[in-house]
C-alpha atoms as one frame of an Amber mdcrd trajectory, in Angstrom:
protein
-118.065 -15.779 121.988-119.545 -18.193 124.300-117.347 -18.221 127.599-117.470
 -18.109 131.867-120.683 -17.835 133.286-122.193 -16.767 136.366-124.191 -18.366
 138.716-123.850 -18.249 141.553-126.274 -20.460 142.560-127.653 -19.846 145.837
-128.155 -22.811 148.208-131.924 -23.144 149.487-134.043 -24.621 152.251-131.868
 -26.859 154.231-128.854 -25.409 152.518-129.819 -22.277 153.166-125.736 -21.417
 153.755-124.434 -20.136 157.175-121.017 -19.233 156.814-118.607 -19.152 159.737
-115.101 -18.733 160.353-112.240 -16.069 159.628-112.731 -16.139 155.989-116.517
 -16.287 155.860-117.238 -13.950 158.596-116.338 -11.020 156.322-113.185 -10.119
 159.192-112.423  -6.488 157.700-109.030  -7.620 156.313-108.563 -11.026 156.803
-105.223 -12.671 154.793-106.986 -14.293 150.828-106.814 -17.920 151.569-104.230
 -19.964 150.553-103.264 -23.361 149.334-103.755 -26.386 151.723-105.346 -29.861
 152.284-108.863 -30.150 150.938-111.939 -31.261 153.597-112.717 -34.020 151.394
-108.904 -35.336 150.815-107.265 -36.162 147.041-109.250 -36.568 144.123-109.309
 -39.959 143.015-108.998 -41.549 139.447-111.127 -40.351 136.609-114.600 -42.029
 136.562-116.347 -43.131 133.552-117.929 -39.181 133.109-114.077 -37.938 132.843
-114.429 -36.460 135.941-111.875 -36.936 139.066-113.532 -37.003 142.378-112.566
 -37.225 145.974-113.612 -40.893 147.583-117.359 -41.441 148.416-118.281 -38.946
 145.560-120.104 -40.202 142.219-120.905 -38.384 139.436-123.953 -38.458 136.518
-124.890 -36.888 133.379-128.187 -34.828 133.627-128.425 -33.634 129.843-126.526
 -33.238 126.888-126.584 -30.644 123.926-128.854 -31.023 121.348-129.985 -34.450
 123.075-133.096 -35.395 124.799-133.133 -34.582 128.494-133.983 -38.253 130.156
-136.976 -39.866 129.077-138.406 -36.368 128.515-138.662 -35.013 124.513-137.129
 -31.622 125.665-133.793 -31.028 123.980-131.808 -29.650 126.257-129.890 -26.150
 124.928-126.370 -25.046 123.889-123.442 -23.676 125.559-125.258 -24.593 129.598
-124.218 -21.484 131.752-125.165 -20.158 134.840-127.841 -22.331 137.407-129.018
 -22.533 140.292-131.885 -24.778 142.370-135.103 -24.499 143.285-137.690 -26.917
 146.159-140.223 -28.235 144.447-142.570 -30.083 146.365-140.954 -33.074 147.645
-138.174 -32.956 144.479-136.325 -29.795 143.258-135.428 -27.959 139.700-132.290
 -26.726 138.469-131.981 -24.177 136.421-129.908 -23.492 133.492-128.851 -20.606
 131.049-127.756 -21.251 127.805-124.794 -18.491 126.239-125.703 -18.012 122.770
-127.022 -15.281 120.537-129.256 -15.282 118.804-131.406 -17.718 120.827-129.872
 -17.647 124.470-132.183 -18.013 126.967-132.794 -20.701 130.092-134.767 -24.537
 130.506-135.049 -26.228 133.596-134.745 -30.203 134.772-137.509 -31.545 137.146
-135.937 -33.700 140.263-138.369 -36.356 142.156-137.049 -36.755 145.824-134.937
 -40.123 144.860-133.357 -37.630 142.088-134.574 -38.861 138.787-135.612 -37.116
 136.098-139.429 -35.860 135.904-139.324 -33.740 133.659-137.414 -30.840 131.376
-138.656 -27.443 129.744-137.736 -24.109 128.638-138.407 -21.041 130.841-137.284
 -18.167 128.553-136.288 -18.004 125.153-135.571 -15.316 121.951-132.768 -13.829
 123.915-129.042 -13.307 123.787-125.864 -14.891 125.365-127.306 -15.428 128.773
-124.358 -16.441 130.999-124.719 -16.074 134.694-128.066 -14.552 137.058-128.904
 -15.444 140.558-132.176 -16.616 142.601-134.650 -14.826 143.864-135.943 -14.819
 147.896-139.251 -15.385 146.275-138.009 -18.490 144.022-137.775 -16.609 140.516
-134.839 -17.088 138.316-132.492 -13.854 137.394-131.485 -14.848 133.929-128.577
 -12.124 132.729-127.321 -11.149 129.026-123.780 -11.125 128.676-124.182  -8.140
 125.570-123.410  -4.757 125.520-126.714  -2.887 127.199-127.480  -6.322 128.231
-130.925  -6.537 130.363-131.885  -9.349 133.301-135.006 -11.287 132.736-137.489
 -12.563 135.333-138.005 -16.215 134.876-140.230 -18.673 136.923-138.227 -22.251
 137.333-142.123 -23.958 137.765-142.603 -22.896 133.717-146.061 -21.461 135.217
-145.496 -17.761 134.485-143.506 -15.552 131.458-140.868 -14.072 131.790-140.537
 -10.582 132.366-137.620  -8.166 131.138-136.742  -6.225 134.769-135.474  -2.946
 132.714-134.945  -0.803 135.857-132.259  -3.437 136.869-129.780  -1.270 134.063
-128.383  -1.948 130.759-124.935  -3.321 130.465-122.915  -6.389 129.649-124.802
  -8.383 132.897-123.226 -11.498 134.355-124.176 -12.464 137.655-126.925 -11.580
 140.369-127.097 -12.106 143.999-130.162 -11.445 146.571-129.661  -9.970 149.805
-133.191 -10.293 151.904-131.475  -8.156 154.371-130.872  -5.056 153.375-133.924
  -5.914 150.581-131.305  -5.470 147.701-129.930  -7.334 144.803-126.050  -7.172
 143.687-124.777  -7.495 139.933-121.667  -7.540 138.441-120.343  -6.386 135.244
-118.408  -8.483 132.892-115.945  -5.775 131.600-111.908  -5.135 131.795-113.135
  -1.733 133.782-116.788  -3.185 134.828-118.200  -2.312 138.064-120.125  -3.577
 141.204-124.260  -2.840 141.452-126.846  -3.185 143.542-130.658  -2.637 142.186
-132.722  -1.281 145.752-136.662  -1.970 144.525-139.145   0.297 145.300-141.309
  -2.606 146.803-139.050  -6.172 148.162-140.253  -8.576 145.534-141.343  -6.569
 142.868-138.335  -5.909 140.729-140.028  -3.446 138.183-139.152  -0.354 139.598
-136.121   0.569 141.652-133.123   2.561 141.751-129.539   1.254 140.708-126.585
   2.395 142.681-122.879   1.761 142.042-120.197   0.773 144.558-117.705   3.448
 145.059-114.153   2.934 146.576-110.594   4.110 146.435-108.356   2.016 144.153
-106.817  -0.188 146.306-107.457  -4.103 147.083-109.366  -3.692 150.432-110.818
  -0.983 152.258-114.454   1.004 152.986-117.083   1.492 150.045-120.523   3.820
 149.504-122.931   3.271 147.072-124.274   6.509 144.459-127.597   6.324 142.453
-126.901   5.462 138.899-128.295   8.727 136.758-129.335   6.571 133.603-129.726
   3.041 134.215-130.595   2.801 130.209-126.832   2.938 130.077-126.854   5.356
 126.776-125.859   7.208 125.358-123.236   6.755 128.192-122.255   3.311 130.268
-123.539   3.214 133.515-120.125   1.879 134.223-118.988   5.707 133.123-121.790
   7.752 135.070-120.379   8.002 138.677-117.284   9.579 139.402-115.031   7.593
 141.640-117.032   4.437 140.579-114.966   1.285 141.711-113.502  -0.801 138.435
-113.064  -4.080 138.656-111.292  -6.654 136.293-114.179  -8.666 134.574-116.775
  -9.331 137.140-118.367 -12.769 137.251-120.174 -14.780 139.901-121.879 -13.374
 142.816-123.271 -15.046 146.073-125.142 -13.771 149.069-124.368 -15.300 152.573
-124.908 -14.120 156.361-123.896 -10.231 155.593-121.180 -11.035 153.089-121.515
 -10.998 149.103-118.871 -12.860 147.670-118.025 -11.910 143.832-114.734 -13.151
 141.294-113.374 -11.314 138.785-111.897 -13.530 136.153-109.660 -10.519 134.868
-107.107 -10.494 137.915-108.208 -14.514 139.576-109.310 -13.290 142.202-112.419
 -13.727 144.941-113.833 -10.731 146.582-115.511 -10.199 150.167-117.922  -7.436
 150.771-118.742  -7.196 154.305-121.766  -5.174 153.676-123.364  -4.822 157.261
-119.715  -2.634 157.845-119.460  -1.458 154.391-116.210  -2.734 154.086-114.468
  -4.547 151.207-111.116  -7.110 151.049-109.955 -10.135 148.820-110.726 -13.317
 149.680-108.613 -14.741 147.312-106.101 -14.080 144.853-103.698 -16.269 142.656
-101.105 -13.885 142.963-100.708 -14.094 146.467-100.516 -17.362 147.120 -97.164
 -19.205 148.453 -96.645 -21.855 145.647 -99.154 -23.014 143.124-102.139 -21.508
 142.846-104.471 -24.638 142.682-107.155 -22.173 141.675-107.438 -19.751 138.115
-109.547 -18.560 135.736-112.515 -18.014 138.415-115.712 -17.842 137.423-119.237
 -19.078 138.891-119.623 -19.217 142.713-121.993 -20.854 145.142-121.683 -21.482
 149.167-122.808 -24.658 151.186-124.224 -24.882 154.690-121.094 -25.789 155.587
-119.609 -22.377 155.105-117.324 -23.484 152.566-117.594 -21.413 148.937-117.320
 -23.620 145.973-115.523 -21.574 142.757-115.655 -22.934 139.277-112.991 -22.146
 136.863-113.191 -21.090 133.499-109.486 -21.903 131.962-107.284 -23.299 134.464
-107.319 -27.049 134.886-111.591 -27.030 135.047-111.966 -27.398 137.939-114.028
 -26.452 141.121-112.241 -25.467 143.803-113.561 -24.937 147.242-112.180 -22.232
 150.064-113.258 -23.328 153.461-113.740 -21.019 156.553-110.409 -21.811 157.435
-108.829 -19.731 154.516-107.946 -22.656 152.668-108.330 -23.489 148.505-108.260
 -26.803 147.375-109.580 -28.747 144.231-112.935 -30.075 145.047-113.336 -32.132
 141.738-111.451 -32.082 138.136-112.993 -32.552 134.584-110.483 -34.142 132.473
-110.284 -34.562 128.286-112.250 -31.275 128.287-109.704 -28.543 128.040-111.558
 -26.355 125.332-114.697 -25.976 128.202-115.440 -24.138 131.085-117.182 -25.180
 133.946-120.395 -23.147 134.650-123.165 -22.823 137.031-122.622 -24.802 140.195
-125.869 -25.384 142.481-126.547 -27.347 145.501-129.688 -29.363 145.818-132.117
 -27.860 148.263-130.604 -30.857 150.605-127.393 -29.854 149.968-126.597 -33.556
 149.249-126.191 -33.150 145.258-124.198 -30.358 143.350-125.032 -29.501 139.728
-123.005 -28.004 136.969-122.411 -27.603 133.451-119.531 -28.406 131.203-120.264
 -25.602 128.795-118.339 -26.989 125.505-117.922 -30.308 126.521-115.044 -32.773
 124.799-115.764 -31.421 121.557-115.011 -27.394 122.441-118.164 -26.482 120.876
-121.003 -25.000 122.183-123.074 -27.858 120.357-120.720 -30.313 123.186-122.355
 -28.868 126.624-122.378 -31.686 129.354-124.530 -30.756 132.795-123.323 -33.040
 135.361-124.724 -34.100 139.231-122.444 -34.979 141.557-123.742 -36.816 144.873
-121.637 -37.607 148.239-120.910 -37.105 151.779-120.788 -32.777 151.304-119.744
 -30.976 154.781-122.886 -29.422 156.410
């Protein structure tokens, strides 16, 4: 079943993101954010791409399912999933997965610096339901299987190098990944009802073939301090890693993951909610939750995440009324754009341009609610920085 996705994709260069504020400061229990005017102001009418933007925003389509990417002859994949963006030269790459099995795997799109279309190619293939994955400090690709004993693959967005199968990073049903060139770590979560939060610790920073993978352990309420413990068998059989650590935190379907200024922000698609680990304190709170909003909640079915250099943290839905919403450092959520006629989709994969002046993002089903309908969309404007 071909569904959420991951990414977090992490902003780069100029983007690199910075966050400030109560919210993105990681304040040991701040209050999840709630409902409020958006930095950008109403969305606006549908354009001709179905999608409703605020004013000053347009919006493009990069690549379609089963079509030709551009001017290129790559055909770009099925069911787009998790991304993220990589500099290249004076242009950039995104990066894309695509969720199916058999066949799964990842292709990239080649940016000049005015933003068209150089180029398109595939970057791993032969393997199954990749969803979500995160970038690398040393501009590799974490593409993740969203299987049972799932593995992360090593990809390089360039199309220079193979990609490698990082089997000390453990064996479960992977989603997302999330770098932290800190503490020299790299989180995961776990896409399961009782799934759990990871970090991989390599032996050497930037050589993910050996490590050790610990779990996060924490009592069982919403916010509160957190250890890690060395996973025993990151194989994860005959028993789940999940299942190898007593007092191992659950959470409820874990999903995208992103890195910023001593803070790793992760959803979980199971409860709606956003998740703040202050990790320089080793302390843990919600950012967000549906539940505890006062009125609507303009924001469900979370799923991929990504930050700006504005400090604001952009969360796509999978469900709800697709769309992306954005919490700003001020605690508030607010719709940031809206796909419309698409109600069968997901959105999936959001990434910022290494300028932070474009986001990408995938449509995963598209209008037809097929994974054969996947739409990967650019939007340019005026984005906070």
């Amino acid at each position: 079943m071909e569904r959420r996705t991951f990414l977090r994709g992490a902003v780069i260069g100029t983007s690199a993101a910075a966050f400030g504020g109560t919210l993105m400061r990681g304040a040991a229990y701040a209050a999840p954010a709630q409902p409020g005017p958006s930095p950008y102001g109403a969305l606006g009418a549908a354009d001709a791409n179905g999608i409703q933007l605020p004013a000053g925003f347009t919006s493009r389509v990069i690549a379609r399912s089963g079509q030709r990417v551009g001017s290129t002859s790559y055909v770009w994949h099925n069911a787009p999933d998790g991304g993220a963006c990589f500099a290249d030269g004076t242009g950039w790459i995104y990066v894309s997965n695509s969720e199916i099995s058999p066949g799964g795997g990842a292709s990239a799109v080649k940016f000049s610096s005015t933003g068209a279309i150089t180029g398109a190619y595939r970057i791993l293939a032969d393997t199954r339901q990749n969803c979500a994955g995160g970038r690398t400090p040393w501009n590799t690709w974490l593409s993740c299987e969203e299987v049972s004993l799932g593995a992360v693959y090593e990809t390089d967005p360039y199309g220079a190098k193979a990609a490698v199968r990082r089997d000390a990073m453990g064996k479960f049903k992977h989603e997302a990944a999330a770098a932290d060139p800190v503490r020299k770590v790299v989180y995961l979560t776990e896409d399961e009802s009782d799934g759990c939060l990871y970090r991989f610790v390599p032996t050497t920073w930037g050589d993910l073939s050996t490590g050790t993978l610990q779990v996060l352990k924490a009592g069982t309420g919403t916010s509160g301090s957190f250890t890690w413990a060395n996973v025993p068998d990151p194989d994860g059989s005959p028993t789940a890693t999940r299942n190898q650590v007593s007092g191992a935190k659950r959470f409820n379907g874990g999903e995208g993951c992103h890195y910023a200024n001593d803070t790793v922000w992760f959803t979980t698609k199971g409860d709606n909610r956003v998740w703040r680990l202050d990790v320089a304190n080793n302390t843990y709170a919600l950012a967000y939750d549906d539940s505890l909003v006062s009125g609507t909640a303009p924001l469900t079915g979370v799923d991929n995440v990504t930050g700006s250099s504005s400090g604001d943290l952009y969360v796509a839905e999978d469900g709800g009324n697709m769309e992306i919403c954005v919490i700003t450092p001020g605690d508030v959520v607010a719709p940031f754009l809206r796909i419309t006629g698409q109600s069968g989709s997901e959105i999936c994969g959001p990434a910022f341009s290494p300028d932070g002046r474009r986001l990408y993002f995938s449509s995963q089903r598209g209008t037809t609610g097929s994974s054969s309908g996947g739409i990967t969309y650019e939007v340019t404007g005026p984005f906070r920085s």
